[in-house]
C-alpha positions in Angstrom: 35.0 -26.3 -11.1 36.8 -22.7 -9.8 35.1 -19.9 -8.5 36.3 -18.3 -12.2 33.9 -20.4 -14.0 30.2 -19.9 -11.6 28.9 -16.6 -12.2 28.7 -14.0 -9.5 24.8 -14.8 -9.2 23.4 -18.1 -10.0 20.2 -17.0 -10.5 20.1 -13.5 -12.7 17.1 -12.4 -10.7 18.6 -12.5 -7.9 19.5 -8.8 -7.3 16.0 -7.5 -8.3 15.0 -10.7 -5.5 16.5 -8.6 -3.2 15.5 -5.2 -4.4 11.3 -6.4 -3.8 12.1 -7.3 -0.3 13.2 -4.4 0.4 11.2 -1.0 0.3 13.4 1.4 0.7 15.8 -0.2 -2.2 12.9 -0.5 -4.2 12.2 3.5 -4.1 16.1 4.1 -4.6 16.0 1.4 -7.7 13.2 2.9 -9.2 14.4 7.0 -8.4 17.3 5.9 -10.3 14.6 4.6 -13.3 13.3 7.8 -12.7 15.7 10.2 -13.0 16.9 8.7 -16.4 13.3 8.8 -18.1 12.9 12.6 -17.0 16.2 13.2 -18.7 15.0 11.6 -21.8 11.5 13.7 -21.4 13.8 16.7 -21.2 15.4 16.0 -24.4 12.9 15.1 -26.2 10.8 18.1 -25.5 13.7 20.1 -26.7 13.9 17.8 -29.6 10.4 18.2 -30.5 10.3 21.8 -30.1 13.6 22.1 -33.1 11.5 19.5 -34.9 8.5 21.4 -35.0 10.6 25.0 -35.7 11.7 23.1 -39.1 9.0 21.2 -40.1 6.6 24.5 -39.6 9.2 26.5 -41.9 9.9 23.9 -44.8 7.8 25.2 -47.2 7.8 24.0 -50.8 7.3 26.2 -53.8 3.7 26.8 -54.4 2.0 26.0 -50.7 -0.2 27.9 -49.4 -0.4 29.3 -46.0 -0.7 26.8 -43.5 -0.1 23.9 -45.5 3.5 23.8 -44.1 2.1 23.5 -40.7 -0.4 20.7 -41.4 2.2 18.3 -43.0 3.8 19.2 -39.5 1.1 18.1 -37.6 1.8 14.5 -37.3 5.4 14.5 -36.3 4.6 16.7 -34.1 1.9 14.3 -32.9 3.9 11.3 -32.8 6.6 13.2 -30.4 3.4 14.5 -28.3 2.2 11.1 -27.9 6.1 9.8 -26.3 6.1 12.8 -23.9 2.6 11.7 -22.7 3.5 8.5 -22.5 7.1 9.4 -20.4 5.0 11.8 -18.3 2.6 8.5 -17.2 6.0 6.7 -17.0 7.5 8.9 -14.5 4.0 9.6 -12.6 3.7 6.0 -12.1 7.2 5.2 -11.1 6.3 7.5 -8.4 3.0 5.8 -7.4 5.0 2.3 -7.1 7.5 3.4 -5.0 5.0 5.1 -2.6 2.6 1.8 -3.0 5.6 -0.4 -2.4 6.2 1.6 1.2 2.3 1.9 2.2 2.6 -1.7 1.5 5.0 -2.7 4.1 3.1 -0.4 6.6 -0.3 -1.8 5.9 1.7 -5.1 6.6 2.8 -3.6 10.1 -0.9 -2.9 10.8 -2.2 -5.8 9.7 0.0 -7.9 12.1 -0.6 -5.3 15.0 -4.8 -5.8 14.1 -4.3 -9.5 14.0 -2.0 -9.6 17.5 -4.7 -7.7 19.1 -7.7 -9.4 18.1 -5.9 -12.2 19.2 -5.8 -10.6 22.6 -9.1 -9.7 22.4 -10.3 -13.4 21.6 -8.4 -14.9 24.5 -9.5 -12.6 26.7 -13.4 -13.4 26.0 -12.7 -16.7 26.5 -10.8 -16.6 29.9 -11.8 -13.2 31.0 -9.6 -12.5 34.3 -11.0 -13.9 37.7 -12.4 -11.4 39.8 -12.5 -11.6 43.7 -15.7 -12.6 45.3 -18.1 -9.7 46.9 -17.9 -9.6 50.8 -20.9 -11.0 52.5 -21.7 -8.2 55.0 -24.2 -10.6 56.7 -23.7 -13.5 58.5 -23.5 -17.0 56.9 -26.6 -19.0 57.4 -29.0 -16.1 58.4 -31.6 -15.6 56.1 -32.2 -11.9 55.1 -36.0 -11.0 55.1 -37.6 -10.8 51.2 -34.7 -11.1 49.3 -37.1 -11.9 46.2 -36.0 -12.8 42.9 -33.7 -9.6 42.6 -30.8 -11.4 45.5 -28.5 -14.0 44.7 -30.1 -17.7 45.0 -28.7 -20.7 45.7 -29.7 -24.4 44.2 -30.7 -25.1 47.8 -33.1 -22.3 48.6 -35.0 -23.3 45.6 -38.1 -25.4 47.3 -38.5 -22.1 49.2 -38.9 -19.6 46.1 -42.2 -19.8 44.7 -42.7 -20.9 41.1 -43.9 -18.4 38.3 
């Protein structure tokens, strides 16, 4: 088999595979989504102002007033409906693009939180050793009423009296 016959992808998903792994080609893929549904919304708000020019003004012989206007009504409803339904396309095109991003970042934290906690954790459990206070006082000298507020020993205990 040539390199003529296999296709340029194997897999057809392939591209948009690499698109979600990627944030900022993600936000480029879907500006590009973007921009062509706010060009449709453009035109279709022009279309649907002509639309509603002619509809309002075909009268028929014998209407009265207003009754032009109210067979209008639900074309002009129907085109209302697809703008409002293009605006929430485009608005959340936007919001998935920004999500996508403060996805990767809350991704960054999360590993940053983790690292630290980490840190955190091994450091309760082997805090750093700390060097020993200086004995001022001679070894093997007693200091006078040390009570139970001075450092004991297991060997000084027969001399401490019980509670």
């Amino acid at each position: 088999m040539s390199t003529e016959d296999k296709p340029f992808f194997d897999d057809p998903n392939a591209a948009l595979r690499e698109i979600a792994q990627n944030p900022a080609a993600y936000a480029h893929y879907l500006a590009d989504f973007h921009r062509v549904v706010l060009d449709m919304q453009a035109k279709l708000e022009i279309l649907q102002r002509e639309t509603r020019v002619h509809c309002r003004k075909a009268r028929v012989e014998g209407d009265k007033w207003g009754q032009a206007r109210l067979r209008s009504f639900p074309v002009e409803k129907s085109l209302n409906d697809i703008l409002k339904n293009l605006k929430g396309v485009t608005a959340g095109l936007e919001k998935s693009a920004h999500k996508r991003a403060a996805h990767d970042e809350k991704l960054k934290e999360v590993k940053k939180q983790r690292k630290e906690k980490a840190q955190l954790k091994e450091w309760n459990n082997n805090p750093p050793l700390q060097a020993a206070p200086e004995n001022t006082g001679q070894q093997g000298v007693q200091r006078p009423n040390m009570g139970y507020g001075g450092p004991t020993s297991i060997y000084n205990l027969d001399r401490r009296e019980s509670a």
